[in-house]
KOLKOL-312467 format. One record per residue (C-alpha): x, y, z. Coordinates in nm, 2 decimals. Each point is the difference from the previous one (the first is absolute). Example, Ala and Ser with C-alpha at 12.3 -4.5 7.8 and 13.67 -1.06 7.14 Angstrom:
2
<node><X>1.23</X><Y>-0.45</Y><Z>0.78</Z></node>
<node><X>0.14</X><Y>0.34</Y><Z>-0.07</Z></node>
! end
This chain:
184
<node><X>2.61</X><Y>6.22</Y><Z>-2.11</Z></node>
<node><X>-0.17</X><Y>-0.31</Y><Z>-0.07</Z></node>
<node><X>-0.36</X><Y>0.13</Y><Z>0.04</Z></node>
<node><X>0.05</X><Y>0.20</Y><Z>-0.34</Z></node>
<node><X>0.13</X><Y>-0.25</Y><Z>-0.22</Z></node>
<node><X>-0.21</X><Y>-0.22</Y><Z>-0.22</Z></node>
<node><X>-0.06</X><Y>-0.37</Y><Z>0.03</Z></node>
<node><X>0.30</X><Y>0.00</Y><Z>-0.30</Z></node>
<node><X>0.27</X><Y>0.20</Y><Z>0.15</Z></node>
<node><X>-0.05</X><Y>-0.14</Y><Z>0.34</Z></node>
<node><X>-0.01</X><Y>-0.38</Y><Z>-0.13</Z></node>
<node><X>0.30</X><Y>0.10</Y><Z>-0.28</Z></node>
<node><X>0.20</X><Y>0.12</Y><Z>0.34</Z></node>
<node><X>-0.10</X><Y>-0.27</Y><Z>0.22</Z></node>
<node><X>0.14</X><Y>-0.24</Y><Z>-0.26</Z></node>
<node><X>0.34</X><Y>0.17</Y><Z>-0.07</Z></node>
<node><X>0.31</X><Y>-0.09</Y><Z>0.25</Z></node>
<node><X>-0.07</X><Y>0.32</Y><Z>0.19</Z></node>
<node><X>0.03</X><Y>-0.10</Y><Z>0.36</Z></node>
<node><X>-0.34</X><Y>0.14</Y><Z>0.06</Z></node>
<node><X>-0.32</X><Y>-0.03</Y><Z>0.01</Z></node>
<node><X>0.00</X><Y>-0.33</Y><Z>0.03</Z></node>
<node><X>-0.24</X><Y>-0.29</Y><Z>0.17</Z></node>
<node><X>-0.10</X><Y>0.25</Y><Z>0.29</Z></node>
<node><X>-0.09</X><Y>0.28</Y><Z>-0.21</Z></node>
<node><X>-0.20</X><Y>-0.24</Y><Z>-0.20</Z></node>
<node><X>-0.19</X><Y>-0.14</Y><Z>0.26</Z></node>
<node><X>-0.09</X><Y>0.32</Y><Z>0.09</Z></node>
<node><X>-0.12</X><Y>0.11</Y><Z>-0.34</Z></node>
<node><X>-0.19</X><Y>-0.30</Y><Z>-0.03</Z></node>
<node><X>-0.14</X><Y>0.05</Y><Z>0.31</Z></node>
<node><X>-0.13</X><Y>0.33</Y><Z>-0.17</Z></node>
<node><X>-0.17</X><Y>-0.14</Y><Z>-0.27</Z></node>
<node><X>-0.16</X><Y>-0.30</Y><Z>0.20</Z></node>
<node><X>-0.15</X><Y>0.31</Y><Z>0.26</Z></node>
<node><X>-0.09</X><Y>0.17</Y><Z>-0.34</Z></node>
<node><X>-0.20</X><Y>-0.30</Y><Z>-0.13</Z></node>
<node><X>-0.19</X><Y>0.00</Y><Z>0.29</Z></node>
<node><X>-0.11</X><Y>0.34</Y><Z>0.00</Z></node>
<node><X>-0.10</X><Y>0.01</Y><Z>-0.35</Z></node>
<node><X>-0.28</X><Y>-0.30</Y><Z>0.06</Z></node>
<node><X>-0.09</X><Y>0.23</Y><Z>0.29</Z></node>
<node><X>-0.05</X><Y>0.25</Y><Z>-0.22</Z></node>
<node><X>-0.19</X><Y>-0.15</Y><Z>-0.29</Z></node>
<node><X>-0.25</X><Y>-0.16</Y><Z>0.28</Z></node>
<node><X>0.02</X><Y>0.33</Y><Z>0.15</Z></node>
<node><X>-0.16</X><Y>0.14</Y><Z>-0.36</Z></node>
<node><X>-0.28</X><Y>-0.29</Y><Z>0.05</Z></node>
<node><X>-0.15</X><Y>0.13</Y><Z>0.36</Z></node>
<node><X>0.15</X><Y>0.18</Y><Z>0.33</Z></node>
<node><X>0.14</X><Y>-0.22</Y><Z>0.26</Z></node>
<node><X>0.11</X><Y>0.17</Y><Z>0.28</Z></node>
<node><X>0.27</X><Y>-0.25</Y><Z>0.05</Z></node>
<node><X>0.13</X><Y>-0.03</Y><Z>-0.31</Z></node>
<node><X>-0.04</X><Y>0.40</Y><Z>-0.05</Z></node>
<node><X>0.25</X><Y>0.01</Y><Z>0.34</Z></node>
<node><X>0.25</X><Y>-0.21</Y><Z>-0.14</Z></node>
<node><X>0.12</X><Y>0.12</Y><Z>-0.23</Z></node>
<node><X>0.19</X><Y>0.28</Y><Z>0.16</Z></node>
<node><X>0.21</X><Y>-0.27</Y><Z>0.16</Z></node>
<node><X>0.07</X><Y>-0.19</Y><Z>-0.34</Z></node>
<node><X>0.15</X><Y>0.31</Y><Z>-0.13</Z></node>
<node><X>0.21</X><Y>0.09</Y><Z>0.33</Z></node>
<node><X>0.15</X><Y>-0.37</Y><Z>-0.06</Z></node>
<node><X>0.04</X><Y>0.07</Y><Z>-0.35</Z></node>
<node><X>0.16</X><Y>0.32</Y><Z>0.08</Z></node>
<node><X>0.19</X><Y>-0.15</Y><Z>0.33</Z></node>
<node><X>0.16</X><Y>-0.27</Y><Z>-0.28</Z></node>
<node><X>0.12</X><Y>0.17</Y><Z>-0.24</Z></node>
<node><X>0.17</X><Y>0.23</Y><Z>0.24</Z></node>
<node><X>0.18</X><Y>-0.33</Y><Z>0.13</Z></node>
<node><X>0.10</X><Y>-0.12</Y><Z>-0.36</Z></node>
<node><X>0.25</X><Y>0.29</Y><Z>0.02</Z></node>
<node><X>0.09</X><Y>-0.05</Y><Z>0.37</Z></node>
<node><X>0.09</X><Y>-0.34</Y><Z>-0.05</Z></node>
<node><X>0.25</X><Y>0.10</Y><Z>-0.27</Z></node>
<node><X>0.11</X><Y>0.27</Y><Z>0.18</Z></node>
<node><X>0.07</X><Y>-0.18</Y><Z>0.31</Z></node>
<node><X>0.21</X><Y>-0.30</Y><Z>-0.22</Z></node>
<node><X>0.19</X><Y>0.33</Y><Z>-0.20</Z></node>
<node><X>0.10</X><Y>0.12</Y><Z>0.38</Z></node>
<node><X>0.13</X><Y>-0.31</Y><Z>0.13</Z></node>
<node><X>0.26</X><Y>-0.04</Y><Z>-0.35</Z></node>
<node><X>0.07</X><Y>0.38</Y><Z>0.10</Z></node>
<node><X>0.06</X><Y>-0.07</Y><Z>0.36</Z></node>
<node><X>0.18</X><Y>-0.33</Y><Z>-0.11</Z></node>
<node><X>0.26</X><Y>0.19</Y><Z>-0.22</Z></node>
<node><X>0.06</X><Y>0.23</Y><Z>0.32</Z></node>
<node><X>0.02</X><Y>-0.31</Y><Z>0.23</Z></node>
<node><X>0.28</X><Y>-0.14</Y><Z>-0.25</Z></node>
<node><X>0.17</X><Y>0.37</Y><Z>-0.03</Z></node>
<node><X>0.02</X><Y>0.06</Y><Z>0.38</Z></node>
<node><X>-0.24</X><Y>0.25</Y><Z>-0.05</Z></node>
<node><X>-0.28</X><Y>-0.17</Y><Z>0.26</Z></node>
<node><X>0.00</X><Y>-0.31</Y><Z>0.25</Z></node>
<node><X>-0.16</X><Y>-0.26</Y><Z>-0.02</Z></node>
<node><X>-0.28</X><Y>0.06</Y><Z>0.22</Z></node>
<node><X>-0.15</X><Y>0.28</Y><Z>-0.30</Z></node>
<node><X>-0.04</X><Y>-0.30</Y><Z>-0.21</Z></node>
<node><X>-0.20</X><Y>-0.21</Y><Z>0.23</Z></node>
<node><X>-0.21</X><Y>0.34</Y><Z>0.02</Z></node>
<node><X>-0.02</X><Y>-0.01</Y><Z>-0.36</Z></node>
<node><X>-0.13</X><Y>-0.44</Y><Z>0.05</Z></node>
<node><X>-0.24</X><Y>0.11</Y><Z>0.24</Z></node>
<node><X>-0.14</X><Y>0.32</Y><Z>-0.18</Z></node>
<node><X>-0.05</X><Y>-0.27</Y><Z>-0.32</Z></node>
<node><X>-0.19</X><Y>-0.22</Y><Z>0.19</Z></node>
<node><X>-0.25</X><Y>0.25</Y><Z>0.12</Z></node>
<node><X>-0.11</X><Y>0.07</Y><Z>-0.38</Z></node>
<node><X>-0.10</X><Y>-0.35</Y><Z>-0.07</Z></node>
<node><X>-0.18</X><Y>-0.06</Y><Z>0.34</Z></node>
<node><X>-0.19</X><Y>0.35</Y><Z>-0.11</Z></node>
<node><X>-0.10</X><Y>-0.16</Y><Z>-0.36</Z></node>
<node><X>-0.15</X><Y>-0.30</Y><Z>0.18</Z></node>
<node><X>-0.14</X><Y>0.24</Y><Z>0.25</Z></node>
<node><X>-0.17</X><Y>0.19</Y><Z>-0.21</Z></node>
<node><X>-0.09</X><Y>-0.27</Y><Z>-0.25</Z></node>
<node><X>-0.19</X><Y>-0.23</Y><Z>0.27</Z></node>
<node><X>-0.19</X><Y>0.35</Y><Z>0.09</Z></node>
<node><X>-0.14</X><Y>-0.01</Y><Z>-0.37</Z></node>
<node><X>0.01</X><Y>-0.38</Y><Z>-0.01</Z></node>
<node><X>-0.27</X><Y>-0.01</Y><Z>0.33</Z></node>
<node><X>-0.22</X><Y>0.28</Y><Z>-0.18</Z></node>
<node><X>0.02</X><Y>-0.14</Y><Z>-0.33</Z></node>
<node><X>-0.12</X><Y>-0.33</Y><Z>0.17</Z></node>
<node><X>-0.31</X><Y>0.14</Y><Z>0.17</Z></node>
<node><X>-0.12</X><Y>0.24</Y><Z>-0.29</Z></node>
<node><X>-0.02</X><Y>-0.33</Y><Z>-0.21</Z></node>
<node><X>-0.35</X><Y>-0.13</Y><Z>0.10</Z></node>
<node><X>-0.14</X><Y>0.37</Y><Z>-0.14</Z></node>
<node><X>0.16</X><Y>0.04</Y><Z>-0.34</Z></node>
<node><X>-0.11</X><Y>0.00</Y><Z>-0.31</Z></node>
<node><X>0.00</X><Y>-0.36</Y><Z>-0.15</Z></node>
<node><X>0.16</X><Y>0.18</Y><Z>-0.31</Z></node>
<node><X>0.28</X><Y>0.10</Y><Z>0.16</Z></node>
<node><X>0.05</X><Y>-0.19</Y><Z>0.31</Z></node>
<node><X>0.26</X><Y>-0.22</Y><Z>-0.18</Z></node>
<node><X>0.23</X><Y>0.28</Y><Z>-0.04</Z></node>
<node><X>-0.02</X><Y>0.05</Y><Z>0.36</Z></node>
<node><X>0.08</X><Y>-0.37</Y><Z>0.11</Z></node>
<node><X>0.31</X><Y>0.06</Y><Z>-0.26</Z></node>
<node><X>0.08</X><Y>0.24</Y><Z>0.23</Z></node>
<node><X>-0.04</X><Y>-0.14</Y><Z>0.29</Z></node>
<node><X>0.25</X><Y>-0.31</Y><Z>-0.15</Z></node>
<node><X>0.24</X><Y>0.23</Y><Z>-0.08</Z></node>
<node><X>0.01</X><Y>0.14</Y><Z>0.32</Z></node>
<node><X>0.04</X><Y>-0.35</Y><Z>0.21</Z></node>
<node><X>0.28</X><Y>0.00</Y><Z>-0.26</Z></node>
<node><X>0.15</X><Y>0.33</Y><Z>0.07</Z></node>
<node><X>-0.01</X><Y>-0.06</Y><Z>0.39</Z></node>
<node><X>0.18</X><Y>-0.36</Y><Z>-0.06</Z></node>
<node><X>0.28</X><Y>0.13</Y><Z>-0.21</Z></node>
<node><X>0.09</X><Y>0.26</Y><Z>0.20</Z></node>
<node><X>0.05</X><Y>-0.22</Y><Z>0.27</Z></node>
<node><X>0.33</X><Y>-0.09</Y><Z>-0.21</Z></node>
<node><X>0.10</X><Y>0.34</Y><Z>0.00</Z></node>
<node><X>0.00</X><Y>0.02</Y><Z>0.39</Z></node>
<node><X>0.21</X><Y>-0.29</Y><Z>0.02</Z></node>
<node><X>0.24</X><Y>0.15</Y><Z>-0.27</Z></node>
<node><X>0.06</X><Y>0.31</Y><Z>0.23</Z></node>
<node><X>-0.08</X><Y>-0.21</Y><Z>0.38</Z></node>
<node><X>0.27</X><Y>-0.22</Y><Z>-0.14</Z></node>
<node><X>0.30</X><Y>0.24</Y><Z>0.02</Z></node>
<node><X>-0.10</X><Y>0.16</Y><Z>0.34</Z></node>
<node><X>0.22</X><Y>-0.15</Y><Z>0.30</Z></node>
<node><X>-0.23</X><Y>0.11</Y><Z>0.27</Z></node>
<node><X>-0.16</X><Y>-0.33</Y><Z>0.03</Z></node>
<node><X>-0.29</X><Y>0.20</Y><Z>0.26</Z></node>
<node><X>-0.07</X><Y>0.26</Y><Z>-0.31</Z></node>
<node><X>0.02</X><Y>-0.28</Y><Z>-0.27</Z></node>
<node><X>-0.25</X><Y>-0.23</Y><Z>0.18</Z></node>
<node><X>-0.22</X><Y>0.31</Y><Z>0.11</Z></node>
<node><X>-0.02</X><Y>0.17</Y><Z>-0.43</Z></node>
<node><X>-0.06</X><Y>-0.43</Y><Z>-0.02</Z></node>
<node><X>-0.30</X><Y>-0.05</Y><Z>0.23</Z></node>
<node><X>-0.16</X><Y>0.35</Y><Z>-0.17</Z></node>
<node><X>0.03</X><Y>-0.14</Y><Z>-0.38</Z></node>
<node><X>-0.11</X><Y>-0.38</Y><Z>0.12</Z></node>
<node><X>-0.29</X><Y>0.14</Y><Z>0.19</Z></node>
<node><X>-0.10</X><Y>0.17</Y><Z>-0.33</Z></node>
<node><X>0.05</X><Y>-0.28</Y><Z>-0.24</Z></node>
<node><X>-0.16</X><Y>-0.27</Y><Z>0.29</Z></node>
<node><X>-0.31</X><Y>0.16</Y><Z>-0.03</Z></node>
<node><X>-0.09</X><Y>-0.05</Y><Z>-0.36</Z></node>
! end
């Protein structure tokens, strides 16, 4: 859904008291548009010469852009399923144990995001030394935003980790998100 809004409508529902998308789903988004920043200074240098390099990354800066925005609506998804599952937990509906599903399922989304943002971060990082000079600043914006994207997220794992009661699991979706974030 959120892939065919504009920048407006996304922003203009992000900022309303809609339980979703919220800080996840922006992450995600921003994510997007850091990976997209990067492959446009590809792309200009690209216009200034082949480099074989450059000319093969690209088709990795667009799975991660595509990859992203996929998880911008996963995260709200996965927050809109555990108020559903909630409401059946409080109904007699479910037990329990489908909401701490529903924590764990959340958690995956955010370690994805800073999965999938450190795989553009470390391309990003080595396609540097080759760009344009023009255009290499848009790609070090990018490369900030997505040291920023991976950080924050971390948050979001905690949010989710934070309600889980298996201490083994908690620790474990942990360790996977810290590993991430230590590496910067």
């Amino acid at each position: 859904m959120f892939r065919k809004l504009t920048i407006e409508q996304y922003n203009e529902i992000l900022s309303s008291k809609a339980p979703t998308p919220g800080g996840g789903s922006a992450l995600a988004m921003v994510g997007a548009m850091a990976c997209s920043l990067c492959q446009m200074a590809v792309e200009v240098t690209l216009t200034k010469g082949e480099n074989e390099y450059l000319a093969n990354s690209l088709s990795t800066f667009k799975r991660c852009i595509d990859k992203l925005q996929d998880l911008a609506q996963e995260d709200s998804t996965a927050f809109e399923k555990i108020l559903a599952v909630s409401r059946q937990v409080r109904s007699g509906e479910v037990d329990k144990s489908a909401l701490q599903k529903e924590y764990h399922k959340s958690a995956l989304v955010p370690i994805e995001v800073m999965q999938v943002c450190k795989r553009a971060l470390d391309l990003a990082e080595n396609t540097k030394p080759y760009l344009y000079k023009y255009v290499a600043s848009d790609c070090y914006i990018g490369v900030d935003l997505l040291r920023v994207v991976i950080k924050n997220s971390l948050h979001n794992v905690y949010a989710n980790t934070g309600l889980i009661v298996d201490e083994t699991l908690k620790h474990s979706l942990e360790k996977q998100a810290e590993d991430v974030a230590g590496s910067l």
